[in-house]
Structure formats: structure tokens, C-alpha cells
C-alpha positions as CSV (number, residue, x, y, z in Angstrom):
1,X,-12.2,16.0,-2.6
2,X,-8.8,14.9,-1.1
3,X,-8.4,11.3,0.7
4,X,-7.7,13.3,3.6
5,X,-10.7,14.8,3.5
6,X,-12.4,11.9,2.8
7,X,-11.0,10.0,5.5
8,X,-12.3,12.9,7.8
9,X,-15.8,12.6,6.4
10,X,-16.0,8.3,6.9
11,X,-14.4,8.9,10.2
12,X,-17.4,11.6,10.8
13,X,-19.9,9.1,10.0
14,X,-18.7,6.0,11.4
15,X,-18.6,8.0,14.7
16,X,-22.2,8.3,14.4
17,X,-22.8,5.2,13.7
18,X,-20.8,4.2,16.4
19,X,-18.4,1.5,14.5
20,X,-16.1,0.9,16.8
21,X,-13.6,-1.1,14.7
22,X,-13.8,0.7,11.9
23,X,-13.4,4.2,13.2
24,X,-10.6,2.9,15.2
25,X,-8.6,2.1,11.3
26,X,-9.2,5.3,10.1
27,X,-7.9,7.2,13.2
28,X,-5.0,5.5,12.4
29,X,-5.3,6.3,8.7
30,X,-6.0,10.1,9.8
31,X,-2.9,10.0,12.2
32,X,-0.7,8.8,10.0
33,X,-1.1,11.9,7.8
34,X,-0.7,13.9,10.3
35,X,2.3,12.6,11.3
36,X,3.2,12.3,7.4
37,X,2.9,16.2,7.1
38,X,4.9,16.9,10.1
39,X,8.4,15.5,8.5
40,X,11.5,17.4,8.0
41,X,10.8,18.5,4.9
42,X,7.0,17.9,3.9
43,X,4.9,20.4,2.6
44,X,1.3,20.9,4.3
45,X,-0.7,19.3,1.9
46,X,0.1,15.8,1.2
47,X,1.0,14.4,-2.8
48,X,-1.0,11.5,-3.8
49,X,1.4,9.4,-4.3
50,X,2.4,10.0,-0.5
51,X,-1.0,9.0,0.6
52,X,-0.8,6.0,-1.1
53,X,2.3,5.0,0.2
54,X,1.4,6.1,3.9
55,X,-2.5,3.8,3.1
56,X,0.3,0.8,1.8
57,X,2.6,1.1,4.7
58,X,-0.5,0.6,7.5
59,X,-2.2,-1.8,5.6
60,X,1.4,-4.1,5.6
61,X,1.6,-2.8,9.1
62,X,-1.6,-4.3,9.7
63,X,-1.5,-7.8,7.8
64,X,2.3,-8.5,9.5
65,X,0.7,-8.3,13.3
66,X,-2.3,-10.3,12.1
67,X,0.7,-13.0,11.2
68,X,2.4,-12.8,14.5
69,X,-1.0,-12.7,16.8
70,X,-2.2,-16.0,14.9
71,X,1.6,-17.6,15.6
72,X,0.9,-16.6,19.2
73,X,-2.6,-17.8,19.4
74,X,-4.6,-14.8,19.7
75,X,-6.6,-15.0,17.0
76,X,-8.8,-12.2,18.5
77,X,-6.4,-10.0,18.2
78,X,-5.4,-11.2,14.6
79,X,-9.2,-10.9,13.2
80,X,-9.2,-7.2,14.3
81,X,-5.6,-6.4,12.7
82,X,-7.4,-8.1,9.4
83,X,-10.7,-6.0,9.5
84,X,-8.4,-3.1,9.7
85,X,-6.1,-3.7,7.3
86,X,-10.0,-5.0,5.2
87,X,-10.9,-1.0,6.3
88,X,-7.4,0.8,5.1
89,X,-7.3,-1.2,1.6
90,X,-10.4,0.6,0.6
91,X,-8.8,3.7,-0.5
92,X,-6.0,2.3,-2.2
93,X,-6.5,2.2,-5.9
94,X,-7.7,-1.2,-7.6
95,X,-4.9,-3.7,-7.0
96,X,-3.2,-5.4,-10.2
97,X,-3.5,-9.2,-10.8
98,X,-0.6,-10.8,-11.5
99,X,-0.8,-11.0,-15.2
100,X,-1.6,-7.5,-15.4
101,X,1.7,-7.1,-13.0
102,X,3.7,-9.3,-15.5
103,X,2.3,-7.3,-18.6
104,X,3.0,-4.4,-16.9
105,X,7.1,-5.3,-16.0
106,X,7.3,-7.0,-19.4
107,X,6.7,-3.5,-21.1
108,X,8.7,-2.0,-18.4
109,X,11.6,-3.9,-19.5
110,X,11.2,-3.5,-23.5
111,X,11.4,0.4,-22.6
112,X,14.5,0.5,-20.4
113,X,16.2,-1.7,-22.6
114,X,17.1,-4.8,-19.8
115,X,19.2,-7.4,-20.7
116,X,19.5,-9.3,-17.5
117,X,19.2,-9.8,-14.0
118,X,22.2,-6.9,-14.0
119,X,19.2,-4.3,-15.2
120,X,16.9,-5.0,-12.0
121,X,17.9,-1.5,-10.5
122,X,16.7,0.4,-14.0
123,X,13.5,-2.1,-14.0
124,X,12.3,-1.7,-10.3
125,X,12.7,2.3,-10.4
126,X,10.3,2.4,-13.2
127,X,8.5,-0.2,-12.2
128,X,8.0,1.2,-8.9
129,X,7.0,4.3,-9.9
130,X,4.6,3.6,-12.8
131,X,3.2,0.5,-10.5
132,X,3.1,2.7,-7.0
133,X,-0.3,2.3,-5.4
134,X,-1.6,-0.6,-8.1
135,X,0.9,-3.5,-6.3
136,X,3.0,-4.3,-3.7
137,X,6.8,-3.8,-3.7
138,X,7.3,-7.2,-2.8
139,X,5.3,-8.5,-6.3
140,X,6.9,-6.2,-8.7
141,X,10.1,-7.5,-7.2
142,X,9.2,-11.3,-7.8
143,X,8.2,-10.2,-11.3
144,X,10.9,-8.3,-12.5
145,X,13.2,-11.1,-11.2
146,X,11.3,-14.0,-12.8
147,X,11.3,-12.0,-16.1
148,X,14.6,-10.8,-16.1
149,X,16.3,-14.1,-15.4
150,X,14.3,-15.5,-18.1
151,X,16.4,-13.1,-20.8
């Protein structure tokens, strides 16, 4: 079974049992897709690795307007962006810890042969790639810097 089709069952039987919230998050999950397969140049089914990225992007989406509704005092607001973004992070995979994330760049950088912070655009392709669902963009980055600035 596909995540979208997945997402199209929970979304079946959260309607039922009326979760308002939560069937509200995967709407968004479901539209997002949709809108995903509708690009110049997408093919009807989605990859993987494009779901992921689409699940990643709302659940950032999500977590940055829970930031700016708790700097503007609406804390409502910010404790339903969070339950969402809680609702959209189930179907990513398993998220790496940062050791695992520091293993994971150390090999990384063995293989691609980096000698400095000079090799960070050979390191983050890789890492990106071999990494993409597991851990944020924004971690890998710190990592690969730390480590490479360390050679």
C-alpha cells in the first residue's frame, strides 16, 4: 500500500470518528500530493522519495507558524499548528539521532574523499540523498560542517 493511499484510508477513518484536528492535517497531507502530481513535469504516481519530501516540507511548514503564533501570543493557534505537524511526522520514516547523523556524515566523508570545508558540496549531495527522509536538511548541514572543519 502507497502513503497515499494510506493517507486516504486514516483520513477515511478519522472522518468517522469525527477528529476534527487530525483530519484537518491530513487534508493537507492529501492536498499536498495532489498539488505535487500536478507539476510541470510530474508523473501521476508520486516516487517515495517525493512523498517524503512533500510530508518534510508541511511538517517545517507547520512547526515555523507554531514559532510565529507563540511570538504573537496566540498560543491557540500555535498548539494546533504543533498537533498537526505531531499528525504529519507520523509517516515520515524513524528520524536519526544525532550520533547516528554524525556516524552517518563521517562515513559519508571517508567515501567521497573530503578534505575540508572546500568538499561540503560533494558531502551534502550524498548526504542528502542517502539521509533524505531520516533528518532534516538543516542537521546534516550542521554536521557536515562541524566534521569537515574538524579535518
Amino acid at each position: 500500500m502507497s502513503l497515499y493511499e494510506k493517507i486516504e484510508n486514516d483520513i477515511k477513518a478519522a472522518m468517522l470518528a469525527k477528529e476534527k484536528e487530525k483530519l484537518e492535517a491530513l487534508r493537507a497531507i492529501k492536498a499536498a500530493f495532489l498539488l505535487a502530481k500536478t507539476e510541470k513535469g510530474a508523473s501521476e504516481t508520486l516516487s517515495e522519495d517525493t512523498e517524503l519530501k512533500v510530508i518534510q516540507k508541511l511538517v517545517k511548514q507547520r512547526k515555523e507558524s507554531a514559532e510565529l503564533y507563540r511570538n504573537g501570543g496566540r498560543n491557540e493557534l500555535a498548539d494546533s499548528e504543533m498537533f498537526q505537524a505531531e499528525v504529519i511526522s507520523q509517516y515520515l520514516p524513524a528520524q536519526l539521532s544525532e550520533a547516528e547523523i554524525e556516524a552517518e556524515v563521517r562515513k559519508i566523508v571517508e567515501a567521497v574523499g573530503a578534505k575540508g570545508p572546500q568538499d561540503m558540496g560533494k558531502v551534502m549531495g550524498t548526504a542528502n540523498k542517502q539521509l533524505s527522509g531520516k533528518a532534516e536538511s538543516r542537521v546534516i548541514a550542521q554536521k557536515v560542517k562541524e566534521i569537515l572543519a574538524s579535518l
